[in-house]
N, C-alpha and C positions, 0 to 999 in steps of 0.2 A: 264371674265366669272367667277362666282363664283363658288367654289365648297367646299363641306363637307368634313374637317378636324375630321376624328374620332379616336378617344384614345383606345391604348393598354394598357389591363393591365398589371402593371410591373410583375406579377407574371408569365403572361404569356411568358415572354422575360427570365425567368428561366428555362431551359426545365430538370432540372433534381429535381426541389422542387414540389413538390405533393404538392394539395391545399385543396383535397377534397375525399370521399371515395365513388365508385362507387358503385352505388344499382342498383339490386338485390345482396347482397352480396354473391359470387360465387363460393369463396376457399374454402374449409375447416380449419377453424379455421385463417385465413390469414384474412386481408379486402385485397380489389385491390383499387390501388391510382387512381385518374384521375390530371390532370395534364395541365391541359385549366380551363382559369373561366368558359366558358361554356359549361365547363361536370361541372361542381361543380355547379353551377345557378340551371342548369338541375335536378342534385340530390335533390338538397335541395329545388325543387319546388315539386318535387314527394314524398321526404319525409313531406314536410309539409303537401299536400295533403293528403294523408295516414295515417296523426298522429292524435286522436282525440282529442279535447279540452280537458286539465288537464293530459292528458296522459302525458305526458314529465315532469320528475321532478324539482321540484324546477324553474319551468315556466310555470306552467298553462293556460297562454294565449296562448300559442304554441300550433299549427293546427286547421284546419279546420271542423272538425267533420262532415264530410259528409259521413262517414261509418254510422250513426245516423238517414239519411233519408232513410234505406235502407228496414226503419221498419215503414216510413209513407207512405201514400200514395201521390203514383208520380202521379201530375195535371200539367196543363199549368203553373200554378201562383204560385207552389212553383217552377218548374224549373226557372220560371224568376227571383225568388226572389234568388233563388240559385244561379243564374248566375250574378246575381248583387252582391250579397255579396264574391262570391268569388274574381271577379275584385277588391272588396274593400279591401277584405285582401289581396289579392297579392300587390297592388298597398300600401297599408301600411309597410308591412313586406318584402317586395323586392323594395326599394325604385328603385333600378334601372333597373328592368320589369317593360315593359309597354304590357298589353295584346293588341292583336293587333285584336285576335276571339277567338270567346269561343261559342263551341256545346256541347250541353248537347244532349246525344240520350239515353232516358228512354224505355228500356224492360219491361213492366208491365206485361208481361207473365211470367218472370222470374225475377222481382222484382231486375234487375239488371240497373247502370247506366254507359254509357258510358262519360267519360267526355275530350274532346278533345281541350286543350287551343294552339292558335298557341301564342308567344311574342315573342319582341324585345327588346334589351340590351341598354340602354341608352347610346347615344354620341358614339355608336359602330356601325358598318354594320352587328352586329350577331344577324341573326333570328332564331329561332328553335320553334319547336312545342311539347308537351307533351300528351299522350294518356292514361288515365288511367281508367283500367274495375272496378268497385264495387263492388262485387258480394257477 
């Protein structure tokens, strides 16, 4: 019988090395560590989602600019187009996400976008999902 050999990562067999800093950030003047890749995956797919193209210094290609459509108008065919290119940059920029669903649910009454990606962790059994409002 065959079965799927999946890879930990070494950092996760550390439990007392911080890999990543959790958002929303919550201290006052502190950050809070997270301490699994996948709170750190997690972060840094919400932070890229959230950071607009050029915004990040000295890396201008870093985010997604989807705070940007909040000011076009939401149709059929820019969500889909939306929805394609966002699989393309995560699938660029997180080479080891693989989006597994991706819902876009547009508010046109209030000009807000819901955007719900579930993924999965390459050569790992960790799935999780991210939810993030536009508004």
């Amino acid at each position: 019988m065959a079965y799927r050999i999946s890879k930990i990562d070494p950092l996760d067999l550390q439990a007392r090395k911080a890999i990543g800093i959790n958002i929303p950030f919550s201290v006052d003047g502190v950050f809070s560590s997270n301490y699994k890749s996948k709170d750190a995956i997690k972060n840094n797919l919400i932070n890229y989602m959230l950071t607009g193209r050029g915004e990040r210094f000295m890396n201008p290609t870093f985010g997604s600019g989807l705070r940007n459509l909040l000011f076009e108008q939401i149709n059929s065919q820019r969500l889909a187009t939306l929805a394609d290119t966002i699989s393309q940059e995560v699938s660029m920029m997180f080479p080891k996400v693989v989006v597994t669903s991706l819902d876009i649910k547009p508010d046109t009454d209030r000009n807000t976008i819901e955007l719900v990606m579930s993924y999965q962790i390459r050569y790992t059994n960790i799935a999780d999902s991210v939810s993030i409002n536009f508004i």
